[in-house]
C-alpha positions in Angstrom: -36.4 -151.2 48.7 -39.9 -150.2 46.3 -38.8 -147.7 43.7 -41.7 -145.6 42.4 -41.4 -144.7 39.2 -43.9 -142.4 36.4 -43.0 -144.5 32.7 -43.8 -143.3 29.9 -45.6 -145.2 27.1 -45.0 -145.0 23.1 -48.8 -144.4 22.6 -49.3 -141.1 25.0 -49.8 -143.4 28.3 -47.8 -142.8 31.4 -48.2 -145.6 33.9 -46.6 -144.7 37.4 -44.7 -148.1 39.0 -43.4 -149.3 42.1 -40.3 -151.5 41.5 -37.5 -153.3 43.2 -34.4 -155.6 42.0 -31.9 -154.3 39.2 -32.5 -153.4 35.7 -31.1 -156.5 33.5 -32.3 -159.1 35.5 -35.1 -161.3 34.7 -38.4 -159.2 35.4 -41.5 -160.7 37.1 -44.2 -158.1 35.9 -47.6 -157.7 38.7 -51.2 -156.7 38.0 -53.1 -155.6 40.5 -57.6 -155.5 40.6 -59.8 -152.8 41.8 -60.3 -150.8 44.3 -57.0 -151.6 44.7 -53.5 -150.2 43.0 -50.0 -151.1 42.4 -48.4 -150.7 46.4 -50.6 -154.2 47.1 -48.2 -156.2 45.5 -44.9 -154.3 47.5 -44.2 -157.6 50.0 -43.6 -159.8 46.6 -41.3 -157.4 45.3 -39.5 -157.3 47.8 -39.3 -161.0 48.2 -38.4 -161.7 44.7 -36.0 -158.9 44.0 -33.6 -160.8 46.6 -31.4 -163.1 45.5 -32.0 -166.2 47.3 -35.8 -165.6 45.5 -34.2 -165.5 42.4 -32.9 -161.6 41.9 -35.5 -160.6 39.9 -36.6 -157.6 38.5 -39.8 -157.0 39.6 -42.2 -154.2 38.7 -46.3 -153.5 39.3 -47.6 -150.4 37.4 -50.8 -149.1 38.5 -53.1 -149.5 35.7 -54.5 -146.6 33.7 -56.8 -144.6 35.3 -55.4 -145.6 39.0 -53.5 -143.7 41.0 -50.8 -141.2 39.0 -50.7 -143.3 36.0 -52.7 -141.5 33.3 -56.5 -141.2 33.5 -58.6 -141.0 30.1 -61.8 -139.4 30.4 -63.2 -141.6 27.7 -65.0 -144.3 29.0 -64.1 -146.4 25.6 -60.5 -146.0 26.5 -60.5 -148.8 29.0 -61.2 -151.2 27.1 -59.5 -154.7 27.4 -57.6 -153.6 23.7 -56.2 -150.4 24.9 -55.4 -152.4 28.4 -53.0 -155.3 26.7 -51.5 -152.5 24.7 -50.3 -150.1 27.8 -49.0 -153.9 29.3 -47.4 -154.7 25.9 -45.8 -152.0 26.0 -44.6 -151.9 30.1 -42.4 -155.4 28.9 -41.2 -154.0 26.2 -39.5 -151.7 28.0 -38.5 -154.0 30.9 -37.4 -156.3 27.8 -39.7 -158.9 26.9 -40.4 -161.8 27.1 -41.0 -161.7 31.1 -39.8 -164.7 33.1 -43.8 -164.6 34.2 -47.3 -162.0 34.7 -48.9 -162.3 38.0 -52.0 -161.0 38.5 -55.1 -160.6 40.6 -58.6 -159.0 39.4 -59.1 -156.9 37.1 -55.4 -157.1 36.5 -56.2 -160.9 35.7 -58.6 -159.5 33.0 -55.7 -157.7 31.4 -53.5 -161.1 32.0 -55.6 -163.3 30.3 -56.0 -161.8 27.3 -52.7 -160.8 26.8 -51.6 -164.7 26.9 -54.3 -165.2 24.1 -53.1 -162.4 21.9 -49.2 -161.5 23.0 -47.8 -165.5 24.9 -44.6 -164.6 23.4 -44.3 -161.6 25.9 -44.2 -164.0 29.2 -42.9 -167.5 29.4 -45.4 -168.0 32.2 -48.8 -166.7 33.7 -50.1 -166.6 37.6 -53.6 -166.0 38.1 -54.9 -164.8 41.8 -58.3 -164.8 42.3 -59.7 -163.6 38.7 -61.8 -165.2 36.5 -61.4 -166.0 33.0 -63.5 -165.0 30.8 -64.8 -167.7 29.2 -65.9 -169.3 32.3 -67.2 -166.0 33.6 -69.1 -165.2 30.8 -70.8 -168.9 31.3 -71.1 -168.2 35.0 -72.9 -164.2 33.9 -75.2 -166.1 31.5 -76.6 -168.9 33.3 -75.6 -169.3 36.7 -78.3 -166.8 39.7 -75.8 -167.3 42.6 -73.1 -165.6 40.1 -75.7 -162.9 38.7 -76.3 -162.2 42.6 -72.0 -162.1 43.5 -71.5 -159.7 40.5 -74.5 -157.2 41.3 -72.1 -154.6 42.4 -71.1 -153.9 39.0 -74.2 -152.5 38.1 -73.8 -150.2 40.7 -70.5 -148.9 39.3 -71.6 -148.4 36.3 -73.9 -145.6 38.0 -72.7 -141.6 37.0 -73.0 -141.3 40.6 -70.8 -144.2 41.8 -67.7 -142.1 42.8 -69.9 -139.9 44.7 -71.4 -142.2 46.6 -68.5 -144.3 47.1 -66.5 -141.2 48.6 -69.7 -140.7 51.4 -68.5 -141.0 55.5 -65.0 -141.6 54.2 -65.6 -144.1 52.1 -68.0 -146.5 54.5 -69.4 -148.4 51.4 -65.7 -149.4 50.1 -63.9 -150.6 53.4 -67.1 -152.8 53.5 -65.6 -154.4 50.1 -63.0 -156.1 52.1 -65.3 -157.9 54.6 -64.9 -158.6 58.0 -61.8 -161.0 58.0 -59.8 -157.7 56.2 -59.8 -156.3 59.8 -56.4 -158.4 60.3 -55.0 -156.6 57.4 -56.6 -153.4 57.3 -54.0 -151.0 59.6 -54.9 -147.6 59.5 -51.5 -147.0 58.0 -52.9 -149.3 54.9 -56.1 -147.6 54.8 -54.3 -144.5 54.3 -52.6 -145.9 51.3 -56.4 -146.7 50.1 -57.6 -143.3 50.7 -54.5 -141.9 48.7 -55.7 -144.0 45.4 -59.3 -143.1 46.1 -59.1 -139.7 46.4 -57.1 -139.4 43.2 -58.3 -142.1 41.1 -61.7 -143.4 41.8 -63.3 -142.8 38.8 -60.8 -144.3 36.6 -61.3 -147.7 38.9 -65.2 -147.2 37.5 -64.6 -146.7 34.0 -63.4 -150.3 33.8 -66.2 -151.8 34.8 -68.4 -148.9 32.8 -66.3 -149.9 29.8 -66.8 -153.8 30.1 -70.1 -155.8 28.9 -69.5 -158.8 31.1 -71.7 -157.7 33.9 -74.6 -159.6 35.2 -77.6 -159.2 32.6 -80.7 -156.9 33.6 -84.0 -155.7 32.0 -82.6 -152.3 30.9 -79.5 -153.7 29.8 -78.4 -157.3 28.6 -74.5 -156.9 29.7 -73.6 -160.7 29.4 -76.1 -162.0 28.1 -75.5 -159.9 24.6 -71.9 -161.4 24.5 -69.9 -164.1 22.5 -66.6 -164.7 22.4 -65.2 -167.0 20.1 -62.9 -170.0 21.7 -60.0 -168.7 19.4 -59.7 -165.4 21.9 -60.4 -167.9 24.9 -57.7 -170.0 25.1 -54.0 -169.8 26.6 -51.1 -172.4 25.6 -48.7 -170.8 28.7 -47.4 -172.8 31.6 -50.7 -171.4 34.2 -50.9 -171.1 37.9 -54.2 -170.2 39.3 -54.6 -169.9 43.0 -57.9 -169.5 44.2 -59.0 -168.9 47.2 -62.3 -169.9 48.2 -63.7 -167.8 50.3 -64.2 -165.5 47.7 -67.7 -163.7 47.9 -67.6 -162.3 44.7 -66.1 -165.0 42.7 -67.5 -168.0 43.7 -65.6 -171.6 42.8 -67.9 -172.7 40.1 -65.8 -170.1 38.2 -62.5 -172.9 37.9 -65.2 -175.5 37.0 -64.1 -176.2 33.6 -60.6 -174.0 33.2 -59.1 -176.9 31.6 -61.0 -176.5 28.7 -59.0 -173.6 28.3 -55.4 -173.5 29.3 -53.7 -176.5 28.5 -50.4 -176.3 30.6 -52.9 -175.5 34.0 -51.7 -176.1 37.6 -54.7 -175.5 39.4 -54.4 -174.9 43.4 -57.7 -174.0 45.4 -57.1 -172.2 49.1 -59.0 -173.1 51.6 -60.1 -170.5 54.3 -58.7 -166.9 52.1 -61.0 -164.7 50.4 -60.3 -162.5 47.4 -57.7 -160.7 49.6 -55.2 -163.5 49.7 -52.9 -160.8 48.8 -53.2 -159.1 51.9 -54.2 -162.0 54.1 -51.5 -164.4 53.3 -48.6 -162.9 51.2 -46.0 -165.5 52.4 -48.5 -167.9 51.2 -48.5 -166.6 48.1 -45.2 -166.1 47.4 -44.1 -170.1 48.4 -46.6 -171.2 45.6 -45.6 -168.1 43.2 -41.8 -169.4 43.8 -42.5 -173.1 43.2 -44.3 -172.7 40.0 -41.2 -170.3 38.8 -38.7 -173.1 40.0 -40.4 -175.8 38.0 -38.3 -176.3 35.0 
């Protein structure tokens, strides 16, 4: 049974969680991406909080800005900084370190930087379907057919965005999923969509409005303008990255040189899913989520 809960945060941030397994076990922790929100993630916690898939404790907080977790209005405060710290904070709670992170997205973004600067706050880190940076800041740079996949953020970086985004009940988003989300996409989960829309759109916005790794333009050199020093790059956890190939937006060139990266990397490409493996094949992802926390 999902447990939602509103938790409060030592630095003025309340982050509003669904949950399931008991308090004192050990806690798998799960980020979730835009548009999207913490409920995604509600068939893995299910899964893991039972005992024959380990008992754990496992919570997904909707980021700040989504849903009823707290919304800044300052732009600046999504920053990746202010992110890792609301996280941080989340396991601390829970009680730290985390058996492992899983994340997809944007809540990837938050993941890997939080192994960089925090690895003592999960033994282990699971990637779905989001880049890391240093390979997407190659990919922003140099590479047209990424420019062309990441074009959209330039459109949420727009004032109008929201507002345009919220037109014929949300036509532009639902087209975010593709055609192959028409398998997934009940009315009874679009509902669930509309519910985070309607009260947390702009919040989704200000993370890409707050982020310079978007795809470099006359006006406004976005990547291009950026370094990042390999000391912030690279992650010493045990890794899992699934990716699934299909993925419009994040094409496969991204996990071309990963390696470089994260030492401890186990790799798995998906043949046939798109960036909505989530959806699309949960018992997929929760057989290669529960192998990876079996090795020992």
């Amino acid at each position: 049974m999902i447990e939602t809960l509103q938790q409060p945060l030592p630095h003025g941030i309340t982050l509003s969680c669904r949950a399931a397994g008991a308090r004192g076990r050990p806690v798998l922790m799960f980020l979730h991406g835009f548009p999207e929100a913490a409920f995604v993630w509600d068939e893995l916690l299910e899964h893991f909080a039972k005992p024959e898939h380990g008992g754990y404790r496992c919570i997904a907080p909707n980021l700040r800005g989504f849903e009823r977790s707290t919304q800044p209005a300052d732009v600046k405060a999504y920053r990746a900084k202010a992110l890792v710290q609301d996280i941080a904070a989340l396991i601390a709670i829970e009680g730290a370190p985390l058996e492992c992170l899983v994340a997809h997205d944007w809540g990837g973004a938050v993941a890997w930087n939080l192994a960089n600067q925090l690895p003592q706050l999960t033994r282990r880190l699971a990637i779905i379907n989001s880049p890391h940076p240093g390979t997407f800041l190659r990919e922003l740079k140099s590479n047209p057919r990424q420019q062309a996949a990441s074009a959209y953020m330039n459109f949420l970086i727009r004032p109008d965005a929201e507002a345009i985004l919220r037109e014929d009940d949300y036509r532009r988003m639902w087209k975010f999923f593709g055609e192959e989300s028409r398998t997934w996409l009940t009315d009874a989960v679009k509902q669930q969509y509309r519910d985070v829309w309607d009260a947390s759109l702009t919040g989704g916005c200000n993370y890409y409005r707050a982020s310079p790794l978007r795809p470099p333009r006359p006006e406004d050199p976005g990547a291009a303008a950026v370094t990042l020093p390999r000391e912030m790059l690279t992650v010493d956890l045990p890794t899992l990255v699934l990716w699934a190939m299909e993925d419009v937006a994040l094409p496969p060139e991204l996990i071309d040189g990963l390696g470089d990266y994260v030492a401890d990397l186990t790799l798995e490409k998906v043949e046939g899913a798109t960036h909505w493996i989530i959806h699309e094949r949960p018992a997929f992802v929760a057989q290669r989520l529960g192998a990876f926390l079996a090795r020992q």
